[in-house]
VEXDRENBA-770020 format. One line per field, with one value per residue: x, y, z of N, C-alpha, C, O, CB in turn; residue in one letter. Coordinates in nm, 4 decimals, padded with zeros to 6 digits. Glycine has a CB too. Layout:
N
n_c1 <- X_...
n_c2 <- Y_...
n_c3 <- Z_...
ca_c1 <- X_...
ca_c2 <- Y_...
ca_c3 <- Z_...
c_c1 <- X_...
c_c2 <- Y_...
c_c3 <- Z_...
o_c1 <- X_...
o_c2 <- Y_...
o_c3 <- Z_...
cb_c1 <- X_...
cb_c2 <- Y_...
cb_c3 <- Z_...
residu <- a_...
END
This chain:
121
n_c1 <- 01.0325_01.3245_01.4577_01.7812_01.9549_02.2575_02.3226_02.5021_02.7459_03.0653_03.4113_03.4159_03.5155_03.5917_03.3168_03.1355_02.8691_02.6389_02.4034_02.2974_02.1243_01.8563_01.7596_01.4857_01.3896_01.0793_00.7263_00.6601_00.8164_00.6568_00.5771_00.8327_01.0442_01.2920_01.6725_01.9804_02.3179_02.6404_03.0287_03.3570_03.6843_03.8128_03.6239_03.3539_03.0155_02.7696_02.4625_02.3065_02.1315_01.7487_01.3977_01.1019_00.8195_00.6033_00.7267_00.7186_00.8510_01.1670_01.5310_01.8280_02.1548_02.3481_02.6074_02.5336_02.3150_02.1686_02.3187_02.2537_01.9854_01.7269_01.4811_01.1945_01.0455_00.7835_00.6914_00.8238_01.0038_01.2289_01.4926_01.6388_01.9463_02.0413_02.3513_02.5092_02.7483_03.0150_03.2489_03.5807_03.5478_03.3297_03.3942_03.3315_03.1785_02.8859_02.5483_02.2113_01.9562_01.6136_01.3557_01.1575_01.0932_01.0991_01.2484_01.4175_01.6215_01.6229_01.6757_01.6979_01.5652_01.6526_01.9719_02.1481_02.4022_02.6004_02.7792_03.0429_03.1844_03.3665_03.5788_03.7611_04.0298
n_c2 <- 00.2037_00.3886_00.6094_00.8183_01.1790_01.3524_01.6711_01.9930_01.9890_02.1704_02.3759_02.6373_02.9704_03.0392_03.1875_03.2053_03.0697_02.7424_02.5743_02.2990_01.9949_01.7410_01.5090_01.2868_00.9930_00.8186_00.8032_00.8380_01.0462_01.2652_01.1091_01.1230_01.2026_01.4067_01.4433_01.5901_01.4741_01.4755_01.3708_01.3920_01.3919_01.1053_01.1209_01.0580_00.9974_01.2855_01.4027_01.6616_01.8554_01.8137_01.7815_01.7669_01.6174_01.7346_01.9869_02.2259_02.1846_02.2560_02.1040_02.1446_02.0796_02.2497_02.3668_02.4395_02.5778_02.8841_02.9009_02.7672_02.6327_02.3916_02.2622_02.1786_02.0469_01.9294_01.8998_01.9256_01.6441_01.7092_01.7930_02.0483_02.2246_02.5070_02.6530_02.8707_03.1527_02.9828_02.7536_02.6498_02.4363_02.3221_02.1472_01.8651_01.5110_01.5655_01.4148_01.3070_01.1868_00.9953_00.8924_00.7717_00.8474_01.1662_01.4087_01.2806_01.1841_00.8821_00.6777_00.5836_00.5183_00.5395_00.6420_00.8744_00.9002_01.1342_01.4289_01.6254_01.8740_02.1595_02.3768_02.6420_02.8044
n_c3 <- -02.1926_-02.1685_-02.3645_-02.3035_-02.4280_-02.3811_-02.4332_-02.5198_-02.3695_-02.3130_-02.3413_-02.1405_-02.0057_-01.6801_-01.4985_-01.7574_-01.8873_-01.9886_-02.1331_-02.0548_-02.2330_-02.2477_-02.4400_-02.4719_-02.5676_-02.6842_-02.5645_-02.2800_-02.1346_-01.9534_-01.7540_-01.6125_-01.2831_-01.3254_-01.3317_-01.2553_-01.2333_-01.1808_-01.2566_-01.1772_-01.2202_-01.0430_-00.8512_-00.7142_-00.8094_-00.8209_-00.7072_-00.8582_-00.9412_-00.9748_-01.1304_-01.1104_-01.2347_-01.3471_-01.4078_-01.2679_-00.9761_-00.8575_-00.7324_-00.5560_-00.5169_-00.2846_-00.3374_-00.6163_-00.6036_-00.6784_-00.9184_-01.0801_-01.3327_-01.3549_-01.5768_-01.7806_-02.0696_-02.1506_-02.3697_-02.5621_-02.4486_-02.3556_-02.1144_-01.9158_-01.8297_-01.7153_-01.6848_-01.5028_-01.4220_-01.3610_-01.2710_-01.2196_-01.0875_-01.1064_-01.3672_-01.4916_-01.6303_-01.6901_-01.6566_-01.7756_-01.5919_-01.5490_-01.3194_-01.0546_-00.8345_-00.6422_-00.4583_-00.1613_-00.3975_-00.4628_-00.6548_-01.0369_-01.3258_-01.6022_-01.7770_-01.9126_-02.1501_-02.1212_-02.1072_-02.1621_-01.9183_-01.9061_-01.6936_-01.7398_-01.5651
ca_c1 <- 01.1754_01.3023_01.6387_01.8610_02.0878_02.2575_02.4322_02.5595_02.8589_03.2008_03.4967_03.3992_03.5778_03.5169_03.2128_03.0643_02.7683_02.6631_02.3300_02.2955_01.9951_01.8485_01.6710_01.4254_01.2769_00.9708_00.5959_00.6338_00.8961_00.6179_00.5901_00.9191_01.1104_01.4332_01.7888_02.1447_02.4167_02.8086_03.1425_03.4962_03.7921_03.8469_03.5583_03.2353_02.9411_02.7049_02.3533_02.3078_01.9594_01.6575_01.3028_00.9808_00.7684_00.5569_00.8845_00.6954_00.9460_01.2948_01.5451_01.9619_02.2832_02.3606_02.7530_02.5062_02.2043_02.1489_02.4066_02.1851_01.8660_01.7075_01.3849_01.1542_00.9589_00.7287_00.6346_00.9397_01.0699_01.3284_01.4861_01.7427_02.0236_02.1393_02.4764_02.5465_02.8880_03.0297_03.3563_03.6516_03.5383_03.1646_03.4056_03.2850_03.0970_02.7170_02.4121_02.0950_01.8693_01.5089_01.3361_01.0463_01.0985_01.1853_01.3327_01.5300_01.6281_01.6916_01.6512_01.7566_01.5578_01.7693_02.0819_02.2230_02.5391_02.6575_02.8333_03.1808_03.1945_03.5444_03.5883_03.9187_04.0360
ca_c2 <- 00.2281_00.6079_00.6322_01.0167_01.1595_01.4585_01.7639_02.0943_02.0019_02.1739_02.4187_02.7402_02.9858_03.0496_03.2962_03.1795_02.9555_02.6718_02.4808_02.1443_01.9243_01.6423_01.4657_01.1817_00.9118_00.7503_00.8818_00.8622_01.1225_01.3417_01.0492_01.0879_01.2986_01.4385_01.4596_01.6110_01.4301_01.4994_01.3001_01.5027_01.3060_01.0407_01.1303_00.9561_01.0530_01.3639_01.4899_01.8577_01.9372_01.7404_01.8383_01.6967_01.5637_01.8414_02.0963_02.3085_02.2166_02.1904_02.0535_02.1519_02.0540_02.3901_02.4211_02.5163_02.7067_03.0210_02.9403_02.6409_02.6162_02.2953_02.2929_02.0877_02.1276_01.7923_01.8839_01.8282_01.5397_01.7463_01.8309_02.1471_02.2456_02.6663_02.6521_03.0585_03.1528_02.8325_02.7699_02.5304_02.3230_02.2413_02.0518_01.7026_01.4723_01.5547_01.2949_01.3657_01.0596_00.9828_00.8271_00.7904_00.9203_01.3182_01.4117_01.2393_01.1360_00.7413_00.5831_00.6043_00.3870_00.5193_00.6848_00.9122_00.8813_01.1939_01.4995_01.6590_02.0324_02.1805_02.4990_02.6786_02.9214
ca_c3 <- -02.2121_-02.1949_-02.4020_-02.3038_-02.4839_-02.3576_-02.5132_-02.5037_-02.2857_-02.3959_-02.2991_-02.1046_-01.8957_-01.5492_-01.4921_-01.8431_-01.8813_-02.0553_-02.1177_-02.1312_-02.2586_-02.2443_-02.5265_-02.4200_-02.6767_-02.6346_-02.4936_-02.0898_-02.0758_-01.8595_-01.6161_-01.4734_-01.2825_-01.4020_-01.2625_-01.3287_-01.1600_-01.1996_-01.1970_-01.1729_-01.2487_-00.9451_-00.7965_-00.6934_-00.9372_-00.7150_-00.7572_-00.9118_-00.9735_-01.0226_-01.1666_-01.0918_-01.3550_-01.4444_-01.3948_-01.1775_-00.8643_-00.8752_-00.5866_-00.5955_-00.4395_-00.2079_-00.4283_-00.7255_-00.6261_-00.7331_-01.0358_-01.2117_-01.2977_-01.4520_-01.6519_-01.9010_-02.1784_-02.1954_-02.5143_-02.6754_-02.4511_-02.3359_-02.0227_-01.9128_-01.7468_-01.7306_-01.5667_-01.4808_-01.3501_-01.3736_-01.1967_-01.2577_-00.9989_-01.1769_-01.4266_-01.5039_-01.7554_-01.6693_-01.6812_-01.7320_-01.5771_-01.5190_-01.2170_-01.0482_-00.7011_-00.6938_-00.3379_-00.2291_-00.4934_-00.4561_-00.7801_-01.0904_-01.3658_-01.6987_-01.7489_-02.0260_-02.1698_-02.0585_-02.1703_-02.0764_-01.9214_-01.8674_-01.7143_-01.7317_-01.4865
c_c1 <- 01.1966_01.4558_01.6762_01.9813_02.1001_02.3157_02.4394_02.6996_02.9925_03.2907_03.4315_03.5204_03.5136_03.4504_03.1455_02.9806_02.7298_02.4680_02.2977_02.1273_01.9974_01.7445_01.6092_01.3303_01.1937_00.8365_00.5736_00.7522_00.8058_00.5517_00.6853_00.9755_01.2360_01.5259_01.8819_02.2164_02.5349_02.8991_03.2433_03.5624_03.8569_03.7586_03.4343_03.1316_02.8253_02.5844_02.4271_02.1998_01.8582_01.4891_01.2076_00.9099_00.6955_00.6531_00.8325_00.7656_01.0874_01.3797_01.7570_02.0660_02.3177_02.5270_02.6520_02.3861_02.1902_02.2348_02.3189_02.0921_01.7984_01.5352_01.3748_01.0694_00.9058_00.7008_00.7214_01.0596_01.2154_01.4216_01.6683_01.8425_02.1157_02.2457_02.4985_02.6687_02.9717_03.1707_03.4496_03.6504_03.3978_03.2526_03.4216_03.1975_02.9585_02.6369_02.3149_02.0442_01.7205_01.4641_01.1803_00.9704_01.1683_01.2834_01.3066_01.5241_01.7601_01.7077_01.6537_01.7042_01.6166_01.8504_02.0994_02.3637_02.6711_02.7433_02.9567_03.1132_03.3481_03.5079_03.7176_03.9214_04.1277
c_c2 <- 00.3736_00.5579_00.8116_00.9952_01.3276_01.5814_01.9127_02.1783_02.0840_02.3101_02.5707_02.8237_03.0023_03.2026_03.3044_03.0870_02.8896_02.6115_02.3475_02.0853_01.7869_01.5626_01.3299_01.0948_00.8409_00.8541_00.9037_00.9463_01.1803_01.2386_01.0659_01.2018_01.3034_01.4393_01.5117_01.5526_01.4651_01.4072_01.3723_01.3779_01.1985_01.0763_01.0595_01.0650_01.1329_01.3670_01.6275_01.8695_01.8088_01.8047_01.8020_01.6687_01.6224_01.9909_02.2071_02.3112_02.1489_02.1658_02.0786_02.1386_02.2037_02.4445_02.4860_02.6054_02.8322_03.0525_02.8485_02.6738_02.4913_02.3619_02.2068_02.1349_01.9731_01.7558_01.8765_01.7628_01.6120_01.7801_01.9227_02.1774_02.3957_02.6434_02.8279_03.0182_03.0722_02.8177_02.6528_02.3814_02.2481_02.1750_01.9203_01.6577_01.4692_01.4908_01.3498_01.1840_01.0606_00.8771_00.8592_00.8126_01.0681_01.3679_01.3566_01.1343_00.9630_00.6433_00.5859_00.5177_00.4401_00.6652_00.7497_00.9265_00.9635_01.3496_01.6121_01.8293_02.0359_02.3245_02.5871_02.8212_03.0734
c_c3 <- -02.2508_-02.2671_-02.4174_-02.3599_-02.4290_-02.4672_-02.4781_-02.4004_-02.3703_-02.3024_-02.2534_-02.0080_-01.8079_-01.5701_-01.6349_-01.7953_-02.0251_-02.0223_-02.2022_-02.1364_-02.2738_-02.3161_-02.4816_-02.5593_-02.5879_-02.5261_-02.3470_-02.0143_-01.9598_-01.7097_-01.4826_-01.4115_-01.3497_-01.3358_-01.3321_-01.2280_-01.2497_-01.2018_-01.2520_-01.1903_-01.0747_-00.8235_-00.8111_-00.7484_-00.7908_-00.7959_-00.7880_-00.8850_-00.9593_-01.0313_-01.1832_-01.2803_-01.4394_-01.4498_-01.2826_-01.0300_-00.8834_-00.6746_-00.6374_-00.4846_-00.4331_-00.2835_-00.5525_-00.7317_-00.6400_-00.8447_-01.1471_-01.1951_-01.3996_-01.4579_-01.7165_-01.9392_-02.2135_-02.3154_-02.6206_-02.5962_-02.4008_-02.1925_-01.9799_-01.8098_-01.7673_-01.6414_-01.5926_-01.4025_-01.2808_-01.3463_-01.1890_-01.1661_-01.0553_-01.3391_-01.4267_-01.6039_-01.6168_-01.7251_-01.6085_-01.6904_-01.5292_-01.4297_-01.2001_-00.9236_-00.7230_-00.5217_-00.2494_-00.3303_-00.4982_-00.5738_-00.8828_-01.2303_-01.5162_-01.7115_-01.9202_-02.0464_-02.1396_-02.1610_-02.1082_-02.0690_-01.8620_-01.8732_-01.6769_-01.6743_-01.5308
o_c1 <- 01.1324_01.5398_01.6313_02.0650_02.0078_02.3460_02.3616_02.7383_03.0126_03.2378_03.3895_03.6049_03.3911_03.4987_03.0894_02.9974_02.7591_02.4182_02.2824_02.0349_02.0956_01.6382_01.6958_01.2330_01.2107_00.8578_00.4845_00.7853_00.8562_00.5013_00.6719_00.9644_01.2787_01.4820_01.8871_02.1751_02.5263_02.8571_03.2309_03.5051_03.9490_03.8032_03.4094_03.1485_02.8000_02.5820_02.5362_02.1759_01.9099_01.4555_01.1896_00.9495_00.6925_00.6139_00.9164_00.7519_01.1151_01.3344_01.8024_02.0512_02.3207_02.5540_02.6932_02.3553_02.2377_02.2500_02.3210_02.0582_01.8209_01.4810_01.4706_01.0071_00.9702_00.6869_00.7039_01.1769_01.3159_01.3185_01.7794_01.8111_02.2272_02.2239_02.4999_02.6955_02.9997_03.2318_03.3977_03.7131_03.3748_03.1739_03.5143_03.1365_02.9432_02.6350_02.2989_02.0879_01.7055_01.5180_01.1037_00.8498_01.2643_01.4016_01.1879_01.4518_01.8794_01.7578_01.5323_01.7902_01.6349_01.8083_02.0708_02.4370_02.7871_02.7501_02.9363_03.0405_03.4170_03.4518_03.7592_03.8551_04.1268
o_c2 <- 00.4501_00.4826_00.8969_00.9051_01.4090_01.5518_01.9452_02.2913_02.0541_02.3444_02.6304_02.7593_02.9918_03.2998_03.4127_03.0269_02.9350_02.6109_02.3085_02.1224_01.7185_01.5456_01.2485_01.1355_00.8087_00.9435_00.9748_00.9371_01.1579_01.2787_01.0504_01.3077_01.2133_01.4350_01.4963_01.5814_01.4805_01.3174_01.4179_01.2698_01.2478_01.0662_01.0023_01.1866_01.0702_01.3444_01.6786_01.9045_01.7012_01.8766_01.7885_01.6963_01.6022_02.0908_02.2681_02.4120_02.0327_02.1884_02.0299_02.1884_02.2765_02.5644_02.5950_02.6826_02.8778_03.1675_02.8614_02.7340_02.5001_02.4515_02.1351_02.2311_01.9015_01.6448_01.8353_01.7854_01.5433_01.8274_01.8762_02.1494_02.4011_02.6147_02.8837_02.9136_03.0848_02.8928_02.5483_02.2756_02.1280_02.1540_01.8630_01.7419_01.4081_01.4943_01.4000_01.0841_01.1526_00.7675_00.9255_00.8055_01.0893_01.3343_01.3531_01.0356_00.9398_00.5317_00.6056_00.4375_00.3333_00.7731_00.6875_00.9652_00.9234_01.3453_01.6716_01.8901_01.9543_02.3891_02.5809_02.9195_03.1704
o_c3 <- -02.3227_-02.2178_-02.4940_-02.3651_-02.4275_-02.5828_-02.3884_-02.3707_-02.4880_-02.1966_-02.3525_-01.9458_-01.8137_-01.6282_-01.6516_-01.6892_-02.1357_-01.9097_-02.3179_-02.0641_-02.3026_-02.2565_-02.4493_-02.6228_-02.4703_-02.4443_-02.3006_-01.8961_-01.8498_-01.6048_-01.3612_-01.4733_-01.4218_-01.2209_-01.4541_-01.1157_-01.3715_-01.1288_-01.3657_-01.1773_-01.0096_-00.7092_-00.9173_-00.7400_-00.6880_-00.9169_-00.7627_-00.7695_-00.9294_-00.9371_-01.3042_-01.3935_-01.5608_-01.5102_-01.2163_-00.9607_-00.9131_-00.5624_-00.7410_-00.3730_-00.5323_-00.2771_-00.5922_-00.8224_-00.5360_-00.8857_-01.2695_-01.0932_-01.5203_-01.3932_-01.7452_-01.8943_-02.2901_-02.3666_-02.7352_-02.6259_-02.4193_-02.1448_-02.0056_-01.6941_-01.8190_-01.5237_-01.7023_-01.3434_-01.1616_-01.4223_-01.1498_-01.1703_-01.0412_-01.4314_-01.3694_-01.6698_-01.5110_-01.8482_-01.4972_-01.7475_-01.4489_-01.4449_-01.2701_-00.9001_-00.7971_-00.5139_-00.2168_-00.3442_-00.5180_-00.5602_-00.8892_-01.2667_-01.5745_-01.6698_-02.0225_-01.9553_-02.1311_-02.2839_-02.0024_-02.1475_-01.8008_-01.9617_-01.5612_-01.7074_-01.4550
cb_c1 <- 01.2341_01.3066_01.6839_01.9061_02.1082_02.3105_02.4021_02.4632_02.8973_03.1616_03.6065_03.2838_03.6507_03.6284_03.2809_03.1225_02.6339_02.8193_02.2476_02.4068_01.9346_01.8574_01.7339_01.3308_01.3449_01.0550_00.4757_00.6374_00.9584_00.5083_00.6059_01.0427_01.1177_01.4506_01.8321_02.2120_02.4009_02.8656_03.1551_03.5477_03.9232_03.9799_03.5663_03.2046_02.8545_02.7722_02.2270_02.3327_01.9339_01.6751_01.3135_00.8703_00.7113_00.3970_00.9392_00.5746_00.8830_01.4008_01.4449_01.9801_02.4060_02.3638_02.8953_02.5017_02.1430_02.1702_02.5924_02.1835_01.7995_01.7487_01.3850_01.1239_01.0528_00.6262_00.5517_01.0288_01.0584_01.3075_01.4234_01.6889_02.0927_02.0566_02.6564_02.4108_02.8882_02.9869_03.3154_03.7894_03.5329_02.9740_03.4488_03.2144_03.1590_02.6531_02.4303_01.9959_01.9359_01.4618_01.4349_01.0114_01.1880_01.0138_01.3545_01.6141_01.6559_01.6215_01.5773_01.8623_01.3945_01.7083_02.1883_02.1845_02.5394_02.7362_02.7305_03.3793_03.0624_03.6984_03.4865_04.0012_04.0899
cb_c2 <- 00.1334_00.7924_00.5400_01.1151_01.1041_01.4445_01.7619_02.1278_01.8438_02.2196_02.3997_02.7187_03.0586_03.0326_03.4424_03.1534_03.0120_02.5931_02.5387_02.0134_01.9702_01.6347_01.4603_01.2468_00.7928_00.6257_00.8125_00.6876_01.2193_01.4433_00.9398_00.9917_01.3242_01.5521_01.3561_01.7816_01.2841_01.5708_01.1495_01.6173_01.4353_01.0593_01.2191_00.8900_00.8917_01.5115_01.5062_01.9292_02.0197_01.6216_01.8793_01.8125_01.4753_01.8772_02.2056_02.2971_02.1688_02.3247_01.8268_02.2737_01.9478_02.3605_02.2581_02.4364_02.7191_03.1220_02.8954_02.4733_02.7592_02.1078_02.3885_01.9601_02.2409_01.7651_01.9872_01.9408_01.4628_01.8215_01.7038_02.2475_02.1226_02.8295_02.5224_03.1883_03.2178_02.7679_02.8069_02.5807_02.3748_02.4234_02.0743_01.6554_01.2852_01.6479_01.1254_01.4821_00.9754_00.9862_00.8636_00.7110_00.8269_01.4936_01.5048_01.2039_01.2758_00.6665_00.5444_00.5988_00.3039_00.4659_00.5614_01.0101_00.8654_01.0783_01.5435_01.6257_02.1269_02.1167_02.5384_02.6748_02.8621
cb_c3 <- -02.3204_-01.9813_-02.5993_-02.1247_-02.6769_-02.2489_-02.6687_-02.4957_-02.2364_-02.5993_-02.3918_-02.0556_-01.8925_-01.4009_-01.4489_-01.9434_-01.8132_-02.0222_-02.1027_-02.0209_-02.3692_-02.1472_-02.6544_-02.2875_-02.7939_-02.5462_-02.5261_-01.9931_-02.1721_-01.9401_-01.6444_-01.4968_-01.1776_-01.4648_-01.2120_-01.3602_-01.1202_-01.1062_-01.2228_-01.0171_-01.3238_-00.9290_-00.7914_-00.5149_-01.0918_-00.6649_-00.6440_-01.0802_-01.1766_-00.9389_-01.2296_-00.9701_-01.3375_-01.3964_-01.5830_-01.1717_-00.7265_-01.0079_-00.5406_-00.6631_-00.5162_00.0088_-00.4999_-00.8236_-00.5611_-00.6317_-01.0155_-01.2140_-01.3031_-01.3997_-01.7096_-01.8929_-02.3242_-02.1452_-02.5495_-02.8065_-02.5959_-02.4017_-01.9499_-01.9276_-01.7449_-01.6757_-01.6138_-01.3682_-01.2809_-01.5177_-01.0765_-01.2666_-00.8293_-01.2343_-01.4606_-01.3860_-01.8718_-01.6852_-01.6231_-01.8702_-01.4838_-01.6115_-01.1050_-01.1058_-00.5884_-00.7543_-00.2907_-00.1427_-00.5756_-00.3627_-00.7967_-01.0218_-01.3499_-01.8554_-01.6774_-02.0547_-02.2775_-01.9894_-02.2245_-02.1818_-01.8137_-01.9961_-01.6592_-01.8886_-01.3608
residu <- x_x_x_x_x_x_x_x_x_x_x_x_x_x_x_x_x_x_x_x_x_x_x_x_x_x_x_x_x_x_x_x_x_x_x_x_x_x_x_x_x_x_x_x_x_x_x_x_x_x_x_x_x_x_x_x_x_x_x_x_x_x_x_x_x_x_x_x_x_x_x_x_x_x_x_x_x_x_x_x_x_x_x_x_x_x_x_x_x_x_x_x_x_x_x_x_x_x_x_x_x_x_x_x_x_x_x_x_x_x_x_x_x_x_x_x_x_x_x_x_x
END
């Protein structure tokens, strides 16, 4: 059982950045891979990022590459999200989740609760 909790979501303007994290309990965090997914207001929930299991390869939805970059740190259970020049359209509550397939990314075995970004133009 992995339980995430995210954080460092909150109010930016546009062309600020923001990173979010992702705290993982329990010992088989470095089993899984990682993910960021999105949901905007009346919209259907997207990939962002996702980050293999030893972090050495990442994988990103083409709206955020070269502005995100995810990352982990196994050793403290953690897993990252740099948002750079961040644009009123990358607002939504972000989830971090862990799986155990990395691209594509089909599967999904737990979910964090999530954390709001808002970015004002």
């Amino acid at each position: 059982q992995v339980q995430l909790v995210e954080s460092g979501g909150g109010l930016v303007q546009a062309g600020g950045s923001l990173r979010l994290s992702c705290a993982a309990s329990g010992r088989t965090f470095s089993n899984y891979h990682m993910a960021w997914f999105r949901q905007a207001p009346g919209k259907e929930r997207e990939f962002v990022a996702a980050i293999d299991s030893s972090g050495g390869n990442t994988y990103y939805q083409d709206s955020v590459k070269g502005r995100f970059t995810g990352s982990r740190d196994n050793a403290k259970n953690t897993a990252y999200l740099q948002m750079n020049s961040l644009k009123p359209e990358d607002t939504a509550i972000y989830y971090c989740t862990a799986g155990r397939t990395f691209i594509p990314w089909t599967h999904s075995d737990y979910w964090g609760q999530g954390t709001q970004v808002t970015v004002s133009s």
